[in-house]
C-alpha positions as CSV (number, residue, x, y, z in Angstrom):
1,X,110.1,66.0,85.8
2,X,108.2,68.9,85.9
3,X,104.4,69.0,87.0
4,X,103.8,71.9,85.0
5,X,105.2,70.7,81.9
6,X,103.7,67.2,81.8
7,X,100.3,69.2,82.3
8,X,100.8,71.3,79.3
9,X,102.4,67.9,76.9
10,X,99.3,66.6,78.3
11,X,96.9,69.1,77.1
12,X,98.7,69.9,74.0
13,X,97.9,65.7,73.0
14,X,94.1,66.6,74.1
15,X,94.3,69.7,71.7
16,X,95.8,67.8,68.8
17,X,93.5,64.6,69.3
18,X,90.3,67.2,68.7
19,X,92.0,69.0,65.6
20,X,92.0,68.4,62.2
21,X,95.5,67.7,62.6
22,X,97.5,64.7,62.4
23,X,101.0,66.1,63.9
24,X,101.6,69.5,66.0
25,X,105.5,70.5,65.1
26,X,107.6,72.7,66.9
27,X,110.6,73.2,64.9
28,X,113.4,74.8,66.9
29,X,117.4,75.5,66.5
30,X,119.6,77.5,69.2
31,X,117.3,78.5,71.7
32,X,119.9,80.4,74.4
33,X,119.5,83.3,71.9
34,X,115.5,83.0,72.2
35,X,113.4,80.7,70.8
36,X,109.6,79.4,70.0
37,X,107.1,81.1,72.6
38,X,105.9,78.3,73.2
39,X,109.0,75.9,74.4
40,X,108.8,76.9,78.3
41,X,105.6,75.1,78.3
42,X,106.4,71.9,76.8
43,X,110.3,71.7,77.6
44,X,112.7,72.5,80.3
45,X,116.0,73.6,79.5
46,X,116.9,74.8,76.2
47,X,117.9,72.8,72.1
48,X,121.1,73.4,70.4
49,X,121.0,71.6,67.1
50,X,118.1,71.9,64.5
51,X,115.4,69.6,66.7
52,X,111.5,68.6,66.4
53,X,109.0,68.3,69.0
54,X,105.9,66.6,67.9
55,X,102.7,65.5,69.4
56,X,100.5,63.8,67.8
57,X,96.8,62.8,67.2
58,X,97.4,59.1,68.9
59,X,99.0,61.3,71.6
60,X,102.5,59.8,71.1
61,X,104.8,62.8,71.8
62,X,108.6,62.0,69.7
63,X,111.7,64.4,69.9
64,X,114.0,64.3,67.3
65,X,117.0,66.8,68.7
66,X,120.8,66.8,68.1
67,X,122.8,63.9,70.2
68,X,123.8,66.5,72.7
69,X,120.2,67.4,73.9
70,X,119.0,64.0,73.9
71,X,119.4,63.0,77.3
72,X,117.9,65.3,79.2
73,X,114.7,65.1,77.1
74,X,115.1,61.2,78.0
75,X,115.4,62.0,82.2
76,X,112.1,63.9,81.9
77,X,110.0,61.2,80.7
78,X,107.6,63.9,79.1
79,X,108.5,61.7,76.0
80,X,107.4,58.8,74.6
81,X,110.6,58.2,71.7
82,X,113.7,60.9,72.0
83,X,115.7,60.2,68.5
84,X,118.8,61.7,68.8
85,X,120.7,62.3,65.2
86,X,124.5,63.7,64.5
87,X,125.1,64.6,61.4
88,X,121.8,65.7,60.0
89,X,117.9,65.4,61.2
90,X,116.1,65.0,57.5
91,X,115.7,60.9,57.6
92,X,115.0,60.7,61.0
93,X,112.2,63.6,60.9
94,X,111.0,62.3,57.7
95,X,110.8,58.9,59.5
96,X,108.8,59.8,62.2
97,X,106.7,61.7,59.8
98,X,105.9,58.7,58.3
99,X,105.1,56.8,61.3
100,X,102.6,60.1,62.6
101,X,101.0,61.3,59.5
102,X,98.0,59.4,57.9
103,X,97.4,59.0,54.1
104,X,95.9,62.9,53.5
105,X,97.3,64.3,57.2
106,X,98.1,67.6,58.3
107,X,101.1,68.8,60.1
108,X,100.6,71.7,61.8
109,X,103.6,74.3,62.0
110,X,104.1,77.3,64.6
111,X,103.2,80.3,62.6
112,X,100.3,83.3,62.5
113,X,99.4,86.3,60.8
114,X,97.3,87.5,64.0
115,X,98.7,85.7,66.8
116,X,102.7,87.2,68.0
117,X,102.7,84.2,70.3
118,X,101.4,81.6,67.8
119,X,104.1,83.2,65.3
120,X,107.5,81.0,66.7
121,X,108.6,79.5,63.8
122,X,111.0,81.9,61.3
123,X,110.8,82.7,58.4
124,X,114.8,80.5,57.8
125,X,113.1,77.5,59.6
126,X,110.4,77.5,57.7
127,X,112.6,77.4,54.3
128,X,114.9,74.7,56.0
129,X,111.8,72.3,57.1
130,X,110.3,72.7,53.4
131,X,113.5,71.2,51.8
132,X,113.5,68.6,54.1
133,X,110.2,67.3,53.2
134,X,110.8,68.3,49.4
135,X,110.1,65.1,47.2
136,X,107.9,63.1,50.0
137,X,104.8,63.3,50.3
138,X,105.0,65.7,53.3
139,X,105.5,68.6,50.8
140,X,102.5,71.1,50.9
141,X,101.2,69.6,54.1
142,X,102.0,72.3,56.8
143,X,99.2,74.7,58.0
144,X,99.1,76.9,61.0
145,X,99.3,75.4,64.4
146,X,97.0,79.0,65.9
147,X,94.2,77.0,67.1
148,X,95.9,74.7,68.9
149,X,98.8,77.2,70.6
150,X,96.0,80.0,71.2
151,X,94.5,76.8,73.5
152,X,97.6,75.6,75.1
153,X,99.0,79.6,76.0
154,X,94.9,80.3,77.1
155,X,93.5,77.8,79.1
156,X,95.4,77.2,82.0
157,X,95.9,74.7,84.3
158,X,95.9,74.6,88.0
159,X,99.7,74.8,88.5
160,X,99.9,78.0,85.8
161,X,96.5,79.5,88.0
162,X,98.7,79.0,91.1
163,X,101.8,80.4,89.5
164,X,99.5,83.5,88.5
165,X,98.0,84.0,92.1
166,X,101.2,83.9,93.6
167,X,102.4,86.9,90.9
168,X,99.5,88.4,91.8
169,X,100.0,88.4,95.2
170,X,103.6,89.9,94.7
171,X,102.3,92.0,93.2
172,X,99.8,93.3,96.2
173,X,102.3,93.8,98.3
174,X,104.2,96.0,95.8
175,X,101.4,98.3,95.3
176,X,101.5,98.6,99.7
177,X,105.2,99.3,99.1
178,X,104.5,101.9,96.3
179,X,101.6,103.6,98.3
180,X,103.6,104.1,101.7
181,X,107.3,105.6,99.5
182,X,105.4,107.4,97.0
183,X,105.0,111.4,98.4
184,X,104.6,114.5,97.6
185,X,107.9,115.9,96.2
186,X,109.2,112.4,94.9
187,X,110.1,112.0,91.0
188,X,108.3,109.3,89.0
189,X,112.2,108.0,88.5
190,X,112.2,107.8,92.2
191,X,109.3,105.5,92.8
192,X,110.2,103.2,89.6
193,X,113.9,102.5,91.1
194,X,112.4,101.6,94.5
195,X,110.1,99.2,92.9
196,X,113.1,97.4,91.0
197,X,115.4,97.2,94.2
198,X,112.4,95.9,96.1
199,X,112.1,93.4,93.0
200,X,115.8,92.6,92.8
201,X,115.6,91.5,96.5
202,X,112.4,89.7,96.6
203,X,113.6,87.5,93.6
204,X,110.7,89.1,91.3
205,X,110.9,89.6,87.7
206,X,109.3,92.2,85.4
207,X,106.0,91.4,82.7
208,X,107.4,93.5,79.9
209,X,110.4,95.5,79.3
210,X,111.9,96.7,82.4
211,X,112.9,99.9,81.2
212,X,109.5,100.7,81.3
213,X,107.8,98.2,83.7
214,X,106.4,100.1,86.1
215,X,104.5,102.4,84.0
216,X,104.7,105.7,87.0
217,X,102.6,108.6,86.1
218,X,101.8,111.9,88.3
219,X,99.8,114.6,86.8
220,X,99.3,116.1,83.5
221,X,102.6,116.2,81.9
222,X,103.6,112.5,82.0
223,X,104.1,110.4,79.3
224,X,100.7,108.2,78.9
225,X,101.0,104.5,77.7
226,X,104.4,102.8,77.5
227,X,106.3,105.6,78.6
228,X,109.4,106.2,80.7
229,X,108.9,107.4,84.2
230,X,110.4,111.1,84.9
231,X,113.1,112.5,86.8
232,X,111.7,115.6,86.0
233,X,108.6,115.1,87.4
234,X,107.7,115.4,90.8
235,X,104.2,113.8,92.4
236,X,102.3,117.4,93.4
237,X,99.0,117.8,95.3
238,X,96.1,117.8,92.6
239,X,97.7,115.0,90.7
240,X,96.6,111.7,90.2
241,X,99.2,109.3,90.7
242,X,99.1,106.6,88.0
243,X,101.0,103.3,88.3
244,X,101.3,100.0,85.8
245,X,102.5,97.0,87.5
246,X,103.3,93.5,86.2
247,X,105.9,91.2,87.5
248,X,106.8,88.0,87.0
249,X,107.4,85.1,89.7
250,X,107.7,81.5,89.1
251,X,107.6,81.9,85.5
252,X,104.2,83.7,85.5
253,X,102.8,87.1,85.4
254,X,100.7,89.9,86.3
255,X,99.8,93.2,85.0
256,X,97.4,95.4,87.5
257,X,96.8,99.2,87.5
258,X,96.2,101.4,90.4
259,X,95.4,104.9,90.8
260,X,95.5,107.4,93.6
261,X,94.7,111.2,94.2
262,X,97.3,113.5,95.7
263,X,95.8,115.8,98.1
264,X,96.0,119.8,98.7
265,X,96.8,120.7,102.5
266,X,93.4,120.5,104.0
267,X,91.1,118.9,101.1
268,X,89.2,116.6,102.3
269,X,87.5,115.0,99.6
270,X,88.4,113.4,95.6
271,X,87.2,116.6,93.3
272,X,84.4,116.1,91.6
273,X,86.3,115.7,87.9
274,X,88.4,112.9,89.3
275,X,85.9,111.1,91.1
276,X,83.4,111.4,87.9
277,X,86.3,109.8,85.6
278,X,87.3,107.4,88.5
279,X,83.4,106.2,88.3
280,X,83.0,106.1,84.8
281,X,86.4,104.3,84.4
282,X,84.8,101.9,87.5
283,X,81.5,101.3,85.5
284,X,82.8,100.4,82.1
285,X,85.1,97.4,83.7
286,X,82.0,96.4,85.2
287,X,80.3,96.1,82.2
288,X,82.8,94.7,80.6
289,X,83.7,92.0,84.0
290,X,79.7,91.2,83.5
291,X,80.0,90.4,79.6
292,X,83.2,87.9,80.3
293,X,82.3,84.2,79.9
294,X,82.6,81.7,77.4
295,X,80.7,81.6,74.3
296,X,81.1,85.5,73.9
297,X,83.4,86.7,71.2
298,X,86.6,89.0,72.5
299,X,85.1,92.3,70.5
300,X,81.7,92.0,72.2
301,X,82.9,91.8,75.5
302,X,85.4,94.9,74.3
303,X,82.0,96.8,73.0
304,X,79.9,96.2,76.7
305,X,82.7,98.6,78.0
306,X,83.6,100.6,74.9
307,X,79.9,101.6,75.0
308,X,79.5,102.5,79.0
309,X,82.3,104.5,78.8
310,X,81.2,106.9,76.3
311,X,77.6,106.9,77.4
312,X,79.2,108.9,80.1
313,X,80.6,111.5,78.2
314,X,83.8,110.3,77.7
315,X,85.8,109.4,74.6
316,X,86.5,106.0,73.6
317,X,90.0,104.5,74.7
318,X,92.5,104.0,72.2
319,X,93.1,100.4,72.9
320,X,91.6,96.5,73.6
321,X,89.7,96.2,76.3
322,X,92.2,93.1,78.0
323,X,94.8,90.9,76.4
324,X,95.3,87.5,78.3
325,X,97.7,87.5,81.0
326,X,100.7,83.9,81.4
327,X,104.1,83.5,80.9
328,X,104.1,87.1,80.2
329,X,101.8,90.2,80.7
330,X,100.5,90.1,76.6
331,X,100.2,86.2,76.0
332,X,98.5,86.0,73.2
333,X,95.1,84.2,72.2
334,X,91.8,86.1,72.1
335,X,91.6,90.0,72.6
336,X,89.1,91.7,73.7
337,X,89.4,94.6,71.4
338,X,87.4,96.3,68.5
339,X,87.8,94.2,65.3
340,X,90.4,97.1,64.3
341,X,93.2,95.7,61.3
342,X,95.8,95.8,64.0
343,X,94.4,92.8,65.9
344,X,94.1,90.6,62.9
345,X,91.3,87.8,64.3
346,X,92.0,87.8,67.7
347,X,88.9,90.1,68.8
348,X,86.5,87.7,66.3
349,X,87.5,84.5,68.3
350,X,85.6,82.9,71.5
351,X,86.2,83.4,74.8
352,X,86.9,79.8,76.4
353,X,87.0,78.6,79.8
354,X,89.9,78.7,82.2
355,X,91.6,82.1,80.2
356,X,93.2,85.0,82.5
357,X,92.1,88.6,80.8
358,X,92.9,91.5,81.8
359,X,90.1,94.2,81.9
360,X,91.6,97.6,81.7
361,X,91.0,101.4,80.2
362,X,91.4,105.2,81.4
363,X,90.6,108.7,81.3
364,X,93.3,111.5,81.1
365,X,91.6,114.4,83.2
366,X,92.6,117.9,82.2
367,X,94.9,119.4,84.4
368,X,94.9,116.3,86.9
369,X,96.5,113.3,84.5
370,X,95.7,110.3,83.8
371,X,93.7,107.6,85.5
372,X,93.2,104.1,84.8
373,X,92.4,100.8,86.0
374,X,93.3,97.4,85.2
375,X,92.4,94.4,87.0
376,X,92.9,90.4,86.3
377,X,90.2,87.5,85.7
378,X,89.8,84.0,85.3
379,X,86.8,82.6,82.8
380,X,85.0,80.4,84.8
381,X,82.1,77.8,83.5
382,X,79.2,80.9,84.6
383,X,81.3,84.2,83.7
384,X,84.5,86.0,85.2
385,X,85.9,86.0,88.5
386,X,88.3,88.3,89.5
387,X,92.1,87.0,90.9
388,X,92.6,90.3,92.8
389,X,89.8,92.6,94.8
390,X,88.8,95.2,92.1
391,X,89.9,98.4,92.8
392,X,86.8,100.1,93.7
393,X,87.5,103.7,95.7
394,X,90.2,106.3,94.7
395,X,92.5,106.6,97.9
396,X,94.4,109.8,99.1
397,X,98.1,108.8,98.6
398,X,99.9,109.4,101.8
399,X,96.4,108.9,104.2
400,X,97.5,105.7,105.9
């Protein structure tokens, strides 16, 4: 049995009970080659055959999976009725259907224009699931399940939080590691690879793609955003040294920026162009940090930092503010971003209690490269409170 999972079971029949919903349906098929988002959070292990995962308003969770993956769903106990089926899973779904669903009930089903993580079900199931229910009075039923799955990915519970810090705290102590290899002369290639075989033997995963996970760059010529780090390019005095860092441990993520600047023999202090960005940068994740807290829609806390930044001469960033951080370094939910077409909803929704953000943005100085900041929060009851110190000084790389 896992804690973690009958947590989220747990909250999901909380979610369900407040909706308008009568039934929440996952509807899965051969997950080994990648399945629903959301099944690591309500299910260990993996489904073979076509199978069903319901929760419903009364909070009676049923499973309706092939013979085969019956048992180990029955060994969890995270289920109250496991109905296992060979040859074909219409009558028994239909049947619990029947048992779950009220005269005029919803069912809602795992799919989202706005939401990527909210989006699980395809386009195949979706065609399958509508036959099944073809002739019953189950047909034109289904709605989207967003509200409830942007809840259940958002607001965590104390096992994910801990599962977080502990990321985070890899995490640290991969930044120390960065800052004590990472010299004058070394490619960006250089200090990516030592951050993967430091990960390989720690036991660490990556947030996102690991051809690209660290994000390493070093002065002006570097690719900014989701590039590739360089073996072309060589940290030099005058550059700022860039790096994007999430990884993954225990099934949980992090994704924190850091920036440094790369000296000149004898220079003493940050130049005057980098420290300006580095305070402006600073400022507007304040602003932002200080908006954070429940009640407040995603594009107003993205428009307390949008604003700062180019009050101080700056152009705007090109991006959201913060995505929320889980199982991965872009879980989905709420963004704090401009209500631009390419993020659908998500900026218009509310900021709840117990979400992880991140709160990053950047300035590309000419001549120097880029610099940006990104740093982790938790919504508490009163407003934000950070999961790592803030960066909050630009650092000499190579002055320890």
């Amino acid at each position: 049995m896992s804690t973690l999972t009958r947590e989220k079971l747990a909250q999901a029949s909380q979610l369900v009970a407040e909706s308008p919903f009568d039934v929440w349906l996952t509807f899965v098929r051969e997950t080994a080659l990648g399945g629903d988002p959301v099944l690591p959070l309500i299910l260990e292990g993996g489904l073979t055959w076509q199978s069903a995962l319901m929760v419903s308003r009364s909070g009676k969770k049923v499973a309706v999976v092939g013979n085969y993956d019956a048992d180990p769903l029955v060994h969890s106990g995270d289920w109250d009725q496991v109905v296992p089926y060979v040859q074909s899973i219409r009558e028994p779904l239909v049947a619990a259907l029947e048992e779950l669903v009220g005269p005029e009930g919803l069912i809602a089903l795992n799919f989202s224009t706005n939401d990527v993580k909210a989006d699980g079900l395809s386009h195949g199931m979706f065609l399958l699931l509508e036959d099944m229910v073809r002739g019953t009075r189950f047909a034109g039923r289904f709605v989207s399940a967003e509200p409830i799955l942007a809840r259940l990915r958002g607001q965590k519970t104390s096992t994910e939080l801990a599962r977080i810090g502990a990321a985070l705290e890899a995490t640290e102590r991969m930044f120390g590691d960065i800052a004590s290899f990472a010299r004058v002369g070394r490619t960006e290639r250089a200090v990516y690879d030592r951050v993967h075989e430091l990960a390989a033997e720690r036991g660490l995963g990556f947030s996102w793609d690991p051809s690209g996970d660290p994000i390493v760059n070093s002065g002006p010529d570097s690719m900014i955003g989701h590039g590739i780090p360089s073996d072309q390019i060589a940290l030099a005095p005058g550059h700022i040294f860039h790096i994007d860092l999430g990884l993954l441990r225990d099934g949980y993520a992090s994704d924190i920026q850091r920036c440094w600047y790369i000296p000149h023999p004898g220079e003493t202090e940050v130049p005057e162009d980098v420290d300006r960005a580095f305070r402006a940068v600073r400022a507007s994740i304040e602003a932002g940090f200080a908006a954070l807290r429940p009640g407040m829609m995603g594009y107003e806390v993205d428009a307390a930092a949008r604003s700062t930044l180019v009050s101080a001469g700056y152009p705007e960033y090109l991006h959201a503010l913060g995505h929320q951080v889980g199982r991965v370094a872009h879980d989905g939910g709420t963004i704090l971003g401009p209500c631009w077409d390419r993020y659908g909803q998500t900026p218009r929704q509310r900021i709840l209690g117990d979400e992880v953000y991140t709160l990053e943005l950047g300035i590309t100085v000419p001549g120097r490269g880029y610099l940006g900041l990104e740093e982790m929060v938790v919504v508490r009851e009163n407003g934000a409170e950070w999961l790592l110190p803030p960066q909050r000084d630009l650092p000499f790389l190579g002055s320890d």
